[in-house]
HTML snippet that shows the backbone in 3Dmol.js (N, CA, C, O; Angstrom):
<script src="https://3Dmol.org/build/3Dmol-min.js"></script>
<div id="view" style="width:600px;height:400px;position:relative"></div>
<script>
const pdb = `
ATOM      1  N   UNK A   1      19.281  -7.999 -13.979  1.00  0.00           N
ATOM      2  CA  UNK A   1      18.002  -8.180 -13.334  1.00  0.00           C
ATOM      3  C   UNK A   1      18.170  -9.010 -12.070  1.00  0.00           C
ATOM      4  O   UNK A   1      19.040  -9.839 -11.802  1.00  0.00           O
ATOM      5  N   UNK A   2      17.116  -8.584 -11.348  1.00  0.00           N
ATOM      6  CA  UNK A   2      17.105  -9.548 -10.188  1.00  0.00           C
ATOM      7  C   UNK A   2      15.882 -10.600  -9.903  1.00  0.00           C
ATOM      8  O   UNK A   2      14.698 -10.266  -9.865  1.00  0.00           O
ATOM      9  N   UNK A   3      16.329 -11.800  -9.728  1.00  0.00           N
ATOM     10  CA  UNK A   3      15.503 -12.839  -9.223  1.00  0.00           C
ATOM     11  C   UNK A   3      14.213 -12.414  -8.227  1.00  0.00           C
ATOM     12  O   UNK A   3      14.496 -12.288  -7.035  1.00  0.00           O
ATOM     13  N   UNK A   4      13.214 -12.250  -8.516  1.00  0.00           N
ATOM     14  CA  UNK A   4      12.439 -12.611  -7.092  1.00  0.00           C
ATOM     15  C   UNK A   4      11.382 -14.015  -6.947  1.00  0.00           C
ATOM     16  O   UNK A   4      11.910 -14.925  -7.587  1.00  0.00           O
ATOM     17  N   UNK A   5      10.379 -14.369  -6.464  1.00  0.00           N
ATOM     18  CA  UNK A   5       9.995 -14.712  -6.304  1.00  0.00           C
ATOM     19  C   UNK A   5       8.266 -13.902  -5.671  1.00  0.00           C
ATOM     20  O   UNK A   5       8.098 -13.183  -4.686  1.00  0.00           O
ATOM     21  N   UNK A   6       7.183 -14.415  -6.748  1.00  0.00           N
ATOM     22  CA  UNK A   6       5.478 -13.920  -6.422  1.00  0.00           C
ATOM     23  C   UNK A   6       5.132 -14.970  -5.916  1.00  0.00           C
ATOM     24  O   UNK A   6       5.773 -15.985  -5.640  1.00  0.00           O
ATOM     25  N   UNK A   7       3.460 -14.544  -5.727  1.00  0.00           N
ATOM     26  CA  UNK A   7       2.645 -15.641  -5.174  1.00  0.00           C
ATOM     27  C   UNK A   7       1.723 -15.067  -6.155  1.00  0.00           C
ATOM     28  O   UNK A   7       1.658 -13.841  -6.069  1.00  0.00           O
ATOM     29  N   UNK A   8       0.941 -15.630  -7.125  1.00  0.00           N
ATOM     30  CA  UNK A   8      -0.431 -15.667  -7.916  1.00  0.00           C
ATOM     31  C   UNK A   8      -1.328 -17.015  -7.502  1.00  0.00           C
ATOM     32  O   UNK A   8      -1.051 -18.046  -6.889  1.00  0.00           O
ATOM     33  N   UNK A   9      -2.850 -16.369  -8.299  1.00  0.00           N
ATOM     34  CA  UNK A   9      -3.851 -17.511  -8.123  1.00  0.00           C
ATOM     35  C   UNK A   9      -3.762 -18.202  -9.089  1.00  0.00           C
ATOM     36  O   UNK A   9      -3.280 -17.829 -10.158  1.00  0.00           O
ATOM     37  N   UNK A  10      -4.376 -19.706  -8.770  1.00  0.00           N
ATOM     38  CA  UNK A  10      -4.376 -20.350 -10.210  1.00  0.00           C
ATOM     39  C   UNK A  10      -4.562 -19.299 -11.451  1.00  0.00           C
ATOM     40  O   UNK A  10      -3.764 -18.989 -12.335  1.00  0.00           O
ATOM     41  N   UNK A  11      -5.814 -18.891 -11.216  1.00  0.00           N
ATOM     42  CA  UNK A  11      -6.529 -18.257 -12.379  1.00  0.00           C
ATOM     43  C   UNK A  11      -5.797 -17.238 -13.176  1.00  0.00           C
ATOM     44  O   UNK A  11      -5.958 -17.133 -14.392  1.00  0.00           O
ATOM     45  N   UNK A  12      -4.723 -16.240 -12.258  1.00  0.00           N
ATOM     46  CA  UNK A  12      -4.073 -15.460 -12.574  1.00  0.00           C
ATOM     47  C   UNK A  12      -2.566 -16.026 -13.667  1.00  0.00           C
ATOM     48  O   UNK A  12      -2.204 -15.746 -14.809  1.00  0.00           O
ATOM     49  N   UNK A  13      -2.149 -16.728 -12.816  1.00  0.00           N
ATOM     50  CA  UNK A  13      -1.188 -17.861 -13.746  1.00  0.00           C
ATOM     51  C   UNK A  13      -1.677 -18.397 -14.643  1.00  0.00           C
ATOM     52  O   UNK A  13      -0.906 -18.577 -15.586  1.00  0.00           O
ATOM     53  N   UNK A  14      -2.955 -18.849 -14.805  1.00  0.00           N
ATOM     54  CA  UNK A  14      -3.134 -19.559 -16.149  1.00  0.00           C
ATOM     55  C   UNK A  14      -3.821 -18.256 -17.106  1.00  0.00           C
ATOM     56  O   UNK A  14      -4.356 -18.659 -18.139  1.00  0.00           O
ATOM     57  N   UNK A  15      -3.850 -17.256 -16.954  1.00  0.00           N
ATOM     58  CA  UNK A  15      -4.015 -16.099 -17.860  1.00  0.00           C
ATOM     59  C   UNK A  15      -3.181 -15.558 -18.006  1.00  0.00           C
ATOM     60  O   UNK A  15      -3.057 -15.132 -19.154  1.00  0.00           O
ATOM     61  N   UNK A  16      -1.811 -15.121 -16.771  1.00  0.00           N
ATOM     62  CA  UNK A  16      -0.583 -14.932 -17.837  1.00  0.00           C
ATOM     63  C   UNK A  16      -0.164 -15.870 -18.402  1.00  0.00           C
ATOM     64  O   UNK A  16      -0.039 -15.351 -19.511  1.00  0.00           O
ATOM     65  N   UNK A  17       0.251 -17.137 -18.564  1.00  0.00           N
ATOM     66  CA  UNK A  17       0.297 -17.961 -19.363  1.00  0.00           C
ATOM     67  C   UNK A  17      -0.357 -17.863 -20.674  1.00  0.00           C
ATOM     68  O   UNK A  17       0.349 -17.549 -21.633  1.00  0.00           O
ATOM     69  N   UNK A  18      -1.467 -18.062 -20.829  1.00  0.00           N
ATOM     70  CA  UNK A  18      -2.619 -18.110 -22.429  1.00  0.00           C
ATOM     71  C   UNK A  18      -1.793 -17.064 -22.774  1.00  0.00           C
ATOM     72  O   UNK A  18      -1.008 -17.186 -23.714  1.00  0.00           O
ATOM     73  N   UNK A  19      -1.903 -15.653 -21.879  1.00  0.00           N
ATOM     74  CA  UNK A  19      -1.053 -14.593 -22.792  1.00  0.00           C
ATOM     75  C   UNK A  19       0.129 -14.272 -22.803  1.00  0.00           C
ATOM     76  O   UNK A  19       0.452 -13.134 -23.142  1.00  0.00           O
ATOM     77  N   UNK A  20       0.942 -15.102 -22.477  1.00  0.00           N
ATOM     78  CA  UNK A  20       2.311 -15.421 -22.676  1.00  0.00           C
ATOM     79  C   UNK A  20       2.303 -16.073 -24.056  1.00  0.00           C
ATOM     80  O   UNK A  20       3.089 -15.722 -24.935  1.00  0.00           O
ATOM     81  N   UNK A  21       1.498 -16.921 -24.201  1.00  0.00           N
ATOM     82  CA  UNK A  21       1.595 -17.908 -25.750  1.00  0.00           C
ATOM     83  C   UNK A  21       1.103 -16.796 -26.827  1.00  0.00           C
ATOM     84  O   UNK A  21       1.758 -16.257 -27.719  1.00  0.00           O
ATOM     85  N   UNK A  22      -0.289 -16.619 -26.453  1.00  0.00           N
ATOM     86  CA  UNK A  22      -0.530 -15.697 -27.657  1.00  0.00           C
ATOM     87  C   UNK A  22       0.206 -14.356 -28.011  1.00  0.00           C
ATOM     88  O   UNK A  22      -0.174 -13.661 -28.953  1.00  0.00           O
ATOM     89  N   UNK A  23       1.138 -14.063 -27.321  1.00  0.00           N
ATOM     90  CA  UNK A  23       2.072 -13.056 -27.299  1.00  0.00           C
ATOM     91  C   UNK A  23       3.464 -13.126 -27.854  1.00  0.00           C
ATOM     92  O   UNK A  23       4.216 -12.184 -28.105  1.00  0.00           O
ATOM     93  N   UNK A  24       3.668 -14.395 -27.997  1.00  0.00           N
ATOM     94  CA  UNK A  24       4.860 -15.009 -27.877  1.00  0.00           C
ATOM     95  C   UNK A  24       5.828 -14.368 -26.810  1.00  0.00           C
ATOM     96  O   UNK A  24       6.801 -13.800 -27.306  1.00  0.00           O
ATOM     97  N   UNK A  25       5.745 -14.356 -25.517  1.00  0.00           N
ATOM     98  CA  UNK A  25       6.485 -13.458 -24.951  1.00  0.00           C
ATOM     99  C   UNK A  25       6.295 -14.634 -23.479  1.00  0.00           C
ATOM    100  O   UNK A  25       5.418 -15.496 -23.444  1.00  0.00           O
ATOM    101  N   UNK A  26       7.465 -14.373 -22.208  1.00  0.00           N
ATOM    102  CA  UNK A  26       7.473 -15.058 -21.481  1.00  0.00           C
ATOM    103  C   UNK A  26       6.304 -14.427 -20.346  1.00  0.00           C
ATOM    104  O   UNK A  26       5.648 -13.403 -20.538  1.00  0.00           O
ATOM    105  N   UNK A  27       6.243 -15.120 -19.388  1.00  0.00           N
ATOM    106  CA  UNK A  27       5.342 -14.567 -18.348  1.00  0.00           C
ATOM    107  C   UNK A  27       6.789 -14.017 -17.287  1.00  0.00           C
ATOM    108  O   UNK A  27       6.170 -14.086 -16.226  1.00  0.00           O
ATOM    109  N   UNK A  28       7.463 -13.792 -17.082  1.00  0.00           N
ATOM    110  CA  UNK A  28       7.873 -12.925 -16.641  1.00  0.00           C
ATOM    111  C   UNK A  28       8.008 -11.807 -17.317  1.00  0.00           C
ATOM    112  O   UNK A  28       7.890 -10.708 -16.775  1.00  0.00           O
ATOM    113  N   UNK A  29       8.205 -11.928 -18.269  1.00  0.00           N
ATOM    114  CA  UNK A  29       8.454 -10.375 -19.090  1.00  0.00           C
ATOM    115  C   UNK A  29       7.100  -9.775 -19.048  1.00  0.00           C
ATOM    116  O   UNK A  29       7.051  -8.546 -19.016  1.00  0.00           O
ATOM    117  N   UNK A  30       5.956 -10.470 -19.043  1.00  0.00           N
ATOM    118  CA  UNK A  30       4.543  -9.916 -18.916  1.00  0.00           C
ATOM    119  C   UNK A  30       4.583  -8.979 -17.404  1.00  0.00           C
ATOM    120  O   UNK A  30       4.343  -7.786 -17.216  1.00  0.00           O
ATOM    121  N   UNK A  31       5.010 -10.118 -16.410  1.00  0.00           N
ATOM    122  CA  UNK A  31       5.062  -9.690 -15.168  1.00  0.00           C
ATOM    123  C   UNK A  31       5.593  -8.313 -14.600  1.00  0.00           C
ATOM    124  O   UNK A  31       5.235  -7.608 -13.656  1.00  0.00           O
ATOM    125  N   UNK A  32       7.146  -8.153 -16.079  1.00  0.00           N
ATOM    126  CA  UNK A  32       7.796  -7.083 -15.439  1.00  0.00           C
ATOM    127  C   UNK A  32       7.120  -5.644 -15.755  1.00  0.00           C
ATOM    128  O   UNK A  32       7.186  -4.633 -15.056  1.00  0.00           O
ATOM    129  N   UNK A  33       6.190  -5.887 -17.481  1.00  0.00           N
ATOM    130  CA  UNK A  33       5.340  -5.071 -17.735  1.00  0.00           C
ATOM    131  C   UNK A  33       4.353  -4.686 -17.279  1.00  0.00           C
ATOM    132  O   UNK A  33       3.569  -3.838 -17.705  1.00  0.00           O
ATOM    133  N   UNK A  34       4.335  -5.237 -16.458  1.00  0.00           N
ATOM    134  CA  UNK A  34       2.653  -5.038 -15.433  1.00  0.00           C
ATOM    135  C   UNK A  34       3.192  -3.882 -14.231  1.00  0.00           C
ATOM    136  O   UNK A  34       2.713  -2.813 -13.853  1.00  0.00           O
ATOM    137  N   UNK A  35       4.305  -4.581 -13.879  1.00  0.00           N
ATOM    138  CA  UNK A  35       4.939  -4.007 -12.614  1.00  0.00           C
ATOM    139  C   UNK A  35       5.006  -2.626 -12.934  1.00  0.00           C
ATOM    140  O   UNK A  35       4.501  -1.732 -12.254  1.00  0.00           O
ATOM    141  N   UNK A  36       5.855  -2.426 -14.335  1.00  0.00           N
ATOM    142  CA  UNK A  36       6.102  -0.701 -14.634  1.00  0.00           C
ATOM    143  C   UNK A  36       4.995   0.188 -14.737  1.00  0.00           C
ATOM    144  O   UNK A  36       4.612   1.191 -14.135  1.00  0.00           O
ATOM    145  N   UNK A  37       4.529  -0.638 -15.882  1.00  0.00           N
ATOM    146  CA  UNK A  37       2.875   0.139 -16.362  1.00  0.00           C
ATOM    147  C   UNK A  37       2.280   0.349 -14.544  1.00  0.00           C
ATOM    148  O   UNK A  37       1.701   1.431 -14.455  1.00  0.00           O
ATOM    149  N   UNK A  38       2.298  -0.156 -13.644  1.00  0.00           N
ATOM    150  CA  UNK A  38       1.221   0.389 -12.601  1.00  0.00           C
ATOM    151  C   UNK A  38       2.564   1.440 -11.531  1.00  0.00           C
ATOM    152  O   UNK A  38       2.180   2.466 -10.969  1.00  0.00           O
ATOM    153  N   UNK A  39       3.883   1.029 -11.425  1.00  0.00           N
ATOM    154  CA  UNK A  39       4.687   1.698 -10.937  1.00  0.00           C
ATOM    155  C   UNK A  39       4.574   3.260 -11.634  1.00  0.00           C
ATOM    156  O   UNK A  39       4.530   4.226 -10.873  1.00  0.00           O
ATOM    157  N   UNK A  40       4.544   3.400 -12.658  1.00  0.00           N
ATOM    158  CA  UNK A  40       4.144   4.650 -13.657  1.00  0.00           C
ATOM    159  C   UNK A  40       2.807   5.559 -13.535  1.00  0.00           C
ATOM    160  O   UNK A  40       2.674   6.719 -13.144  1.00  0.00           O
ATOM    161  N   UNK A  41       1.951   4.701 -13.967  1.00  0.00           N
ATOM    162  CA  UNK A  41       0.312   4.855 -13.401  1.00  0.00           C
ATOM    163  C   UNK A  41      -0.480   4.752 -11.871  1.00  0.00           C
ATOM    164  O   UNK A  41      -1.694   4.938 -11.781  1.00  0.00           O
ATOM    165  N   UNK A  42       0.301   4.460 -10.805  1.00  0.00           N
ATOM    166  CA  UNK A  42      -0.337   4.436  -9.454  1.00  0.00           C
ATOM    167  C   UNK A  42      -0.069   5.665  -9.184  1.00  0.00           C
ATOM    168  O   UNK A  42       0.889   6.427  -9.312  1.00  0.00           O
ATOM    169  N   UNK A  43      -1.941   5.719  -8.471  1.00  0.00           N
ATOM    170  CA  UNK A  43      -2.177   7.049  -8.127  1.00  0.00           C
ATOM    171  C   UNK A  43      -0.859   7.692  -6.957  1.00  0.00           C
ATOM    172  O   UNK A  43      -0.180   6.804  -6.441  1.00  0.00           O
ATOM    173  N   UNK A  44      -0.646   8.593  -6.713  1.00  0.00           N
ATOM    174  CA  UNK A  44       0.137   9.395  -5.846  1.00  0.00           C
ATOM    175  C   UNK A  44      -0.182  10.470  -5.059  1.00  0.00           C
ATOM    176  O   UNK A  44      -0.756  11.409  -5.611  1.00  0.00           O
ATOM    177  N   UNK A  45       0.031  10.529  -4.054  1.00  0.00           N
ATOM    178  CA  UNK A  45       0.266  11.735  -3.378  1.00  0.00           C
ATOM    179  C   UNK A  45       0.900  12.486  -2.672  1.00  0.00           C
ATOM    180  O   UNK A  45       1.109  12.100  -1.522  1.00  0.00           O
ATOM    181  N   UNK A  46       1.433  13.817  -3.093  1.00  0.00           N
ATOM    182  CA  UNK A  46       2.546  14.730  -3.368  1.00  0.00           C
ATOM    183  C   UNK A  46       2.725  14.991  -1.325  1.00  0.00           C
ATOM    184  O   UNK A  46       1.909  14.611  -0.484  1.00  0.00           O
ATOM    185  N   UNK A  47       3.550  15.455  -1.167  1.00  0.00           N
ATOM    186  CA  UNK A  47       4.261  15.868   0.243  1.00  0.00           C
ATOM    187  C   UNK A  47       3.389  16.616   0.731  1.00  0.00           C
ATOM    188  O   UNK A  47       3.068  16.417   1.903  1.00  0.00           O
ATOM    189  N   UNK A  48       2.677  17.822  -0.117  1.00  0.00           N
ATOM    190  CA  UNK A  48       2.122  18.882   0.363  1.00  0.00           C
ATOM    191  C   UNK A  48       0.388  17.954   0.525  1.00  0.00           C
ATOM    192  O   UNK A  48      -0.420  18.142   1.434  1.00  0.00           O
ATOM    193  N   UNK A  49       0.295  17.393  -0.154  1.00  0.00           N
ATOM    194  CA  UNK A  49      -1.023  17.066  -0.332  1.00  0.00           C
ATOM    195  C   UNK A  49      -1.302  16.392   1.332  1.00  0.00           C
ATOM    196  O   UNK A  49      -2.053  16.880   2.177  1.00  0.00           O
ATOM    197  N   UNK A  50      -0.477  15.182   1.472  1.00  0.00           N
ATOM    198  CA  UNK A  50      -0.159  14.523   2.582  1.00  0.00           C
ATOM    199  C   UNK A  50      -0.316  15.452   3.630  1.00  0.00           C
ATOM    200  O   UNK A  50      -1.429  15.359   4.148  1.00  0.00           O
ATOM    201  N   UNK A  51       0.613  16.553   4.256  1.00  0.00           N
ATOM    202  CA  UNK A  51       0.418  17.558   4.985  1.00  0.00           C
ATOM    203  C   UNK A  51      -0.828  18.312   5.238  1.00  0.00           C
ATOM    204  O   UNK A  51      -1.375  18.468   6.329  1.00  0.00           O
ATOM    205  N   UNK A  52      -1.248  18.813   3.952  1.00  0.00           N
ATOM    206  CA  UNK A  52      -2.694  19.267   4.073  1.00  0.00           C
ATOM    207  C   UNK A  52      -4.040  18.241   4.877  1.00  0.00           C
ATOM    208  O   UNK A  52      -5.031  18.496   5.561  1.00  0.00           O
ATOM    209  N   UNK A  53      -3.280  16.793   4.236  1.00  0.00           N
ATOM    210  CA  UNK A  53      -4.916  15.630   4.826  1.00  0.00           C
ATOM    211  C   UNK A  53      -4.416  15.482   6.432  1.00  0.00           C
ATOM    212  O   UNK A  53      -5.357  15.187   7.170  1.00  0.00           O
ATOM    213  N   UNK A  54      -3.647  15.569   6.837  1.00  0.00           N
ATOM    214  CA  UNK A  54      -3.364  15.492   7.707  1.00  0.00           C
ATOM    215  C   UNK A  54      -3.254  16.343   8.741  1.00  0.00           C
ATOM    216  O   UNK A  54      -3.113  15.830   9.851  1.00  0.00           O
ATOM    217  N   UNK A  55      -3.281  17.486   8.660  1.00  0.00           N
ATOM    218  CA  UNK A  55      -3.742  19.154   9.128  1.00  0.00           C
ATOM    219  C   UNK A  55      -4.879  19.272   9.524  1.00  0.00           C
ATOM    220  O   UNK A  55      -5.220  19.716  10.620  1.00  0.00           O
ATOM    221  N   UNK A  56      -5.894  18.695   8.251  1.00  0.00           N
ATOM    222  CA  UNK A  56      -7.231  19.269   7.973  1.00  0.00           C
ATOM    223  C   UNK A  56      -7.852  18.378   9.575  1.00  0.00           C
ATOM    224  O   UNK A  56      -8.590  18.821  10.455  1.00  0.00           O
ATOM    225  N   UNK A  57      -7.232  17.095   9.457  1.00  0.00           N
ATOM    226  CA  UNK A  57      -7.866  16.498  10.707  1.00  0.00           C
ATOM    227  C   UNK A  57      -7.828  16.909  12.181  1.00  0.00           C
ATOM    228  O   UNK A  57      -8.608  16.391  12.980  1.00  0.00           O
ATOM    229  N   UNK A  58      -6.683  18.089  12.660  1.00  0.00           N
ATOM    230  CA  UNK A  58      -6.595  18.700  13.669  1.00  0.00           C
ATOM    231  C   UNK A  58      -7.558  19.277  13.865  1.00  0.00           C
ATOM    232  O   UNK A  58      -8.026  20.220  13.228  1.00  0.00           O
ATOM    233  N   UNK A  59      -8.023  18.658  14.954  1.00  0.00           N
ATOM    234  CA  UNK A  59      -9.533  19.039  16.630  1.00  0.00           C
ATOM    235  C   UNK A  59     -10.547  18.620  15.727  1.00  0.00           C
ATOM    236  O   UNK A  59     -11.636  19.067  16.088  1.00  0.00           O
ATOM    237  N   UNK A  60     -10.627  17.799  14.487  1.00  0.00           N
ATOM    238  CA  UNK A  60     -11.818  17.157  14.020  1.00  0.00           C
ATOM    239  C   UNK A  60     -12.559  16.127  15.228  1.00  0.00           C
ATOM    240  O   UNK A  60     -13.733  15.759  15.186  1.00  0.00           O
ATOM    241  N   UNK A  61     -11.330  15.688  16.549  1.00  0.00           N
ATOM    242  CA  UNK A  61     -11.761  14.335  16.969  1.00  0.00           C
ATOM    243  C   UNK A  61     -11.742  14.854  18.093  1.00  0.00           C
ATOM    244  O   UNK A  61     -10.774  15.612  18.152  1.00  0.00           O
ATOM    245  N   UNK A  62     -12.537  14.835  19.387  1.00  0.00           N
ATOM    246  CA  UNK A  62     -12.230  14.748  21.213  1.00  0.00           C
ATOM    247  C   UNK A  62     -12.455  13.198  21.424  1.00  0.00           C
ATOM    248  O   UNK A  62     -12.968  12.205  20.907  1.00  0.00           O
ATOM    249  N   UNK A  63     -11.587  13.726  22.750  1.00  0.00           N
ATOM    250  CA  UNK A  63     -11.170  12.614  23.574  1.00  0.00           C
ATOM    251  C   UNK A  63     -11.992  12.915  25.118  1.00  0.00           C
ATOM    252  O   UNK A  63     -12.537  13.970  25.442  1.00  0.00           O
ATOM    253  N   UNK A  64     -11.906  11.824  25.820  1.00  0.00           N
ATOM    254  CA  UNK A  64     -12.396  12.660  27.093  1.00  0.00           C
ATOM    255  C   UNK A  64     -11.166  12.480  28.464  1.00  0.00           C
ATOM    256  O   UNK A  64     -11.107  12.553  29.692  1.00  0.00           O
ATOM    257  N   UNK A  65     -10.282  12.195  27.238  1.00  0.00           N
ATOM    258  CA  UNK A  65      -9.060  12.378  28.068  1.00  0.00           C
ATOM    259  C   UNK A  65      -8.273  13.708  28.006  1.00  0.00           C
ATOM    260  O   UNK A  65      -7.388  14.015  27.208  1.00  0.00           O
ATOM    261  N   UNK A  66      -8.830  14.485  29.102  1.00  0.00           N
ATOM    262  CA  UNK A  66      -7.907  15.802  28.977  1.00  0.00           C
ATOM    263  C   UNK A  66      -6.027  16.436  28.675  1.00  0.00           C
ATOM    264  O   UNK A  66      -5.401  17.405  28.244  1.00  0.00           O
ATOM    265  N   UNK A  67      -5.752  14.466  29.532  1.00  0.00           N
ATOM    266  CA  UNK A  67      -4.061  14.691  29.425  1.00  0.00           C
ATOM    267  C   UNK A  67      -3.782  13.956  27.982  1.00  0.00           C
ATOM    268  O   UNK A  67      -2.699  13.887  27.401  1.00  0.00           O
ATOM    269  N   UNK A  68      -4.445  13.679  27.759  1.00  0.00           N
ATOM    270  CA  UNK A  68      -3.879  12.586  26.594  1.00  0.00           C
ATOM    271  C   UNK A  68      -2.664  13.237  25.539  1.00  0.00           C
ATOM    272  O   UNK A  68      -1.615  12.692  25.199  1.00  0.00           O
ATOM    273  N   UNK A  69      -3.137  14.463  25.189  1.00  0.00           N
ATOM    274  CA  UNK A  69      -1.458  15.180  23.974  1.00  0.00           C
ATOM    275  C   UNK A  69      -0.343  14.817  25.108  1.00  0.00           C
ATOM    276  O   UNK A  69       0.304  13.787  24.922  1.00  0.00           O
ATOM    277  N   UNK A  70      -0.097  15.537  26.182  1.00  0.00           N
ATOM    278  CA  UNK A  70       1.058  15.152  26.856  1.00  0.00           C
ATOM    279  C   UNK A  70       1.329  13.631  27.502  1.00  0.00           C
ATOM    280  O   UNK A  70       2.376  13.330  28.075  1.00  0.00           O
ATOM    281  N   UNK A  71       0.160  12.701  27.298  1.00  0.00           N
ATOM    282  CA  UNK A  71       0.540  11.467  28.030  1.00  0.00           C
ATOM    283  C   UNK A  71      -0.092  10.253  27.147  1.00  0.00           C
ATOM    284  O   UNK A  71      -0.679   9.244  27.538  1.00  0.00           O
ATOM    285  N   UNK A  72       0.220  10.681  25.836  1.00  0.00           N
ATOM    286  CA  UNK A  72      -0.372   9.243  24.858  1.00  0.00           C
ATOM    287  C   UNK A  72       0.083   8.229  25.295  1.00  0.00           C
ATOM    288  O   UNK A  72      -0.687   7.323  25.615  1.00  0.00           O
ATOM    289  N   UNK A  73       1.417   8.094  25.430  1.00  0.00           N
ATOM    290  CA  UNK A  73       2.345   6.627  25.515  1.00  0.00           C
ATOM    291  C   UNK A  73       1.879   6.141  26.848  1.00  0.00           C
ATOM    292  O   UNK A  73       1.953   4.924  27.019  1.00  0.00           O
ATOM    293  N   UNK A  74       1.327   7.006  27.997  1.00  0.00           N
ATOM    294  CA  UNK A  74       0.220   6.510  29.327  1.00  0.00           C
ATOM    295  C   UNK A  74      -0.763   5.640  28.780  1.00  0.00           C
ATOM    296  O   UNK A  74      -0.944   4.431  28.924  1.00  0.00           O
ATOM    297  N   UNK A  75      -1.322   6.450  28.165  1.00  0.00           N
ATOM    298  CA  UNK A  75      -2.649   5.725  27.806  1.00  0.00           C
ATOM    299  C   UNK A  75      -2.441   4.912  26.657  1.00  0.00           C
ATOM    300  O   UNK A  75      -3.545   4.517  26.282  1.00  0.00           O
ATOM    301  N   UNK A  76      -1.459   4.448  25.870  1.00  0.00           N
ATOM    302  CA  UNK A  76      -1.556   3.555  24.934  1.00  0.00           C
ATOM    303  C   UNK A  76      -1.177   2.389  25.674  1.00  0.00           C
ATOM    304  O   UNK A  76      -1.844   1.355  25.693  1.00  0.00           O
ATOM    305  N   UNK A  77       0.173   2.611  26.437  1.00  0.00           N
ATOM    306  CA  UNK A  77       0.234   1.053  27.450  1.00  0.00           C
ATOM    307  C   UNK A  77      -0.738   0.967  27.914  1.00  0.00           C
ATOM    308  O   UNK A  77      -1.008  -0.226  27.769  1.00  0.00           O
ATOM    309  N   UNK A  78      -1.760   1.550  28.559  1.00  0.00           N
ATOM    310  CA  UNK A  78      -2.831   1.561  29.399  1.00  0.00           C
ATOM    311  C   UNK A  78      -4.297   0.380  28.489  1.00  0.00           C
ATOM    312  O   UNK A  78      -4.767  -0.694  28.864  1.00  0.00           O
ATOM    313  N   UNK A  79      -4.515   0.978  27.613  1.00  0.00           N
ATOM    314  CA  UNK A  79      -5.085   0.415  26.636  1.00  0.00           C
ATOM    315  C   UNK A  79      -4.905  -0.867  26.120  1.00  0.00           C
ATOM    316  O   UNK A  79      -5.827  -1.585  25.733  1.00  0.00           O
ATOM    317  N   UNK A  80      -3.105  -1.309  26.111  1.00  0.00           N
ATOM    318  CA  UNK A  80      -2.821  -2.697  25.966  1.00  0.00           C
ATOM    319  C   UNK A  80      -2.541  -3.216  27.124  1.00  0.00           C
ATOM    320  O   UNK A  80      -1.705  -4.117  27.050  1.00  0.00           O
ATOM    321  N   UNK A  81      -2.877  -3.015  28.027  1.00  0.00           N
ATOM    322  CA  UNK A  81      -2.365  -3.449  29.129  1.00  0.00           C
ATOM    323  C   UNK A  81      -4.135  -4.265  29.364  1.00  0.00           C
ATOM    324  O   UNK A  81      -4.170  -5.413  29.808  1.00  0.00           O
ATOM    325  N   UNK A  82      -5.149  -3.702  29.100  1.00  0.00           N
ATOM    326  CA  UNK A  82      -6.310  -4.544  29.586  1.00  0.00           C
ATOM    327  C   UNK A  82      -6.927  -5.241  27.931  1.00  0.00           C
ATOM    328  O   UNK A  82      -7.896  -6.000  27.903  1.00  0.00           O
TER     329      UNK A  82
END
`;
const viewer = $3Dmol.createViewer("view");
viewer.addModel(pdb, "pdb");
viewer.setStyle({}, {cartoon: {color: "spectrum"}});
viewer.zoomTo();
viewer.render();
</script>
């Protein structure tokens, strides 16, 4: 295993704790169970799905910049520049 280091709130630490005791189990080992259970269970979305949301948004938006596809990186310095 490897060492890391979290940041929790009081409140959060003193509830893995209580259920560290009533568990008999450490609060890291709680910690590492938390980690999997949501690494396992977080929602996802597949390659194709991604592609599709991202498709669907083509010419949803104008600009009233006519050059802008060929000259974004113009107008993005442009933009940080004021």
């Amino acid at each position: 295993m490897i060492r890391t280091q979290i940041q929790l709130t009081a409140e959060q630490l003193k509830a893995l704790k209580g259920l560290a005791r009533e568990e008999e189990r450490s609060v890291a080992d709680l910690v590492r169970e938390s980690v999997a259970e949501y690494l396992v269970h977080r929602p996802r979305v597949d390659r194709a799905e991604r592609v599709h949301r991202a498709r669907s948004l083509i010419g949803r938006y104008h600009s009233d910049c006519p050059d802008l596809a060929e000259h974004h990186d113009d107008h993005l310095d442009d933009a940080f520049d004021h």
